[in-house]
C-alpha positions as CSV (number, residue, x, y, z in Angstrom):
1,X,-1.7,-3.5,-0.7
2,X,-1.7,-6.1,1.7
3,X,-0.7,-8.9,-0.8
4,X,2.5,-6.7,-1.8
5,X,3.4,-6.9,1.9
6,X,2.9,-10.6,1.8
7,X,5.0,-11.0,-1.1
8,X,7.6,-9.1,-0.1
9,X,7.9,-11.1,3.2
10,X,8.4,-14.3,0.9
11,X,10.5,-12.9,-0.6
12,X,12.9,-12.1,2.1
13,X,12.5,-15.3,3.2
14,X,14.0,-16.4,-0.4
15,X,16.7,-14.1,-0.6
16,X,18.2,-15.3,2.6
17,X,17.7,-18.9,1.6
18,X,21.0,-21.1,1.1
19,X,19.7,-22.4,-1.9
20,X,19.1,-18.9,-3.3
21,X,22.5,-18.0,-2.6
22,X,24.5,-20.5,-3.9
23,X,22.7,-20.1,-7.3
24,X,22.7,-16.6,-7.9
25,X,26.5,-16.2,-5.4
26,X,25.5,-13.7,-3.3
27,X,25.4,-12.9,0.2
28,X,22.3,-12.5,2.3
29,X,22.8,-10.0,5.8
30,X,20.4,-10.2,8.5
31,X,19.4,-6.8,8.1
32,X,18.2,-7.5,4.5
33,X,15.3,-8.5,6.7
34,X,14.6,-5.2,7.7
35,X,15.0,-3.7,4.5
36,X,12.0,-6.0,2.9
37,X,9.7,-5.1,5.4
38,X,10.3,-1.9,5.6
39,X,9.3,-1.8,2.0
40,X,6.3,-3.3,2.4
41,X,5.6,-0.5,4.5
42,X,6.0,2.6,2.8
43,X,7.9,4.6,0.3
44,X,11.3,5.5,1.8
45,X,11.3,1.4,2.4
46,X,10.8,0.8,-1.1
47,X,13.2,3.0,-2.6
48,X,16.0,1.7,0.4
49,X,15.2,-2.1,-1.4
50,X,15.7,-0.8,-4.9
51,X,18.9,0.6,-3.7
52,X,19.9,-2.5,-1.9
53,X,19.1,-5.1,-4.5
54,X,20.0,-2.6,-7.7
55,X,16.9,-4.8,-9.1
56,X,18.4,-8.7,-8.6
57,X,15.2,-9.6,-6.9
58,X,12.1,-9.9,-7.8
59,X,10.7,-8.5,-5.1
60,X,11.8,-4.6,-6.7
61,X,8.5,-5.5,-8.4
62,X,6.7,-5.2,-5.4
63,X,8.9,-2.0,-4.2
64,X,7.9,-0.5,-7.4
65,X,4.3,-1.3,-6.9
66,X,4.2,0.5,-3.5
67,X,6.1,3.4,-5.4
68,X,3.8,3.7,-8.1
69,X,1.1,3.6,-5.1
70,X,2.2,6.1,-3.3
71,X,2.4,8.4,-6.5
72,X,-1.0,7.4,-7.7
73,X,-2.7,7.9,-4.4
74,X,-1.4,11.7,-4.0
75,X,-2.8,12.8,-7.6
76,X,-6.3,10.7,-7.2
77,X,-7.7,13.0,-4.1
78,X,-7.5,15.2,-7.3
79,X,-9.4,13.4,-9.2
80,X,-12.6,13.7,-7.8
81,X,-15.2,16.2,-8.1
82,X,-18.0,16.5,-5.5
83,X,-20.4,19.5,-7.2
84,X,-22.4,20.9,-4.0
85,X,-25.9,21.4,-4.7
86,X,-28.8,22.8,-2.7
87,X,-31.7,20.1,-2.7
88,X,-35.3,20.5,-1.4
89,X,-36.0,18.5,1.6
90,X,-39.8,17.0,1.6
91,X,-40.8,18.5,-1.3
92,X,-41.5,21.7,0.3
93,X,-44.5,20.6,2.5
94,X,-43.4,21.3,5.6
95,X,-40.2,19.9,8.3
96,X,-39.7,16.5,8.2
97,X,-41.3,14.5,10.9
98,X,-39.7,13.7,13.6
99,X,-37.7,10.6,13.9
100,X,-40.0,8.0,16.2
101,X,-38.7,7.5,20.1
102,X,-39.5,4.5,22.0
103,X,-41.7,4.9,24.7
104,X,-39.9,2.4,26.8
């Protein structure tokens, strides 16, 4: 996730840039700054850029990622099975040895 982040910091960087808004005529605020990087931070981020840029930039792509991670990471805790199994220690021959000490 750490490259979404990055990406998403260029790409404020772009959306604020006067090139960028002369071409596609719109008009970059200084908070728009605070609205990419609080996407690359979480969910509630993500969704306040989708709202903000209604999908004009492509860094929705990277909102949606962080969505979709979000979404995938609450459902793949339940996944994964761990089976608990009792398992004989030493093949039965005794306690295991104690671990060596240094005599120092």
């Amino acid at each position: 996730m750490g490259f979404v982040g990055s990406c998403l910091s260029q790409g404020a960087w772009l959306w604020v840039s006067e090139i960028s808004q002369q071409r596609y005529s719109h008009d970059a605020l200084l908070s728009d700054f605070s609205v990419f990087d609080g996407s690359s931070r979480g969910l509630r981020g993500s969704l306040r850029l989708l709202w903000r840029m209604k999908l004009k930039h492509l860094g929705c792509i990277g909102a949606l990622i962080v969505i979709l991670s979000h979404w995938f990471e609450a459902f793949s805790q339940q996944m994964v099975l761990f089976e608990q199994r009792p398992r004989i220690l030493n093949r039965g021959y005794g306690p295991a040895p104690p671990p060596p000490r240094s005599e120092v």
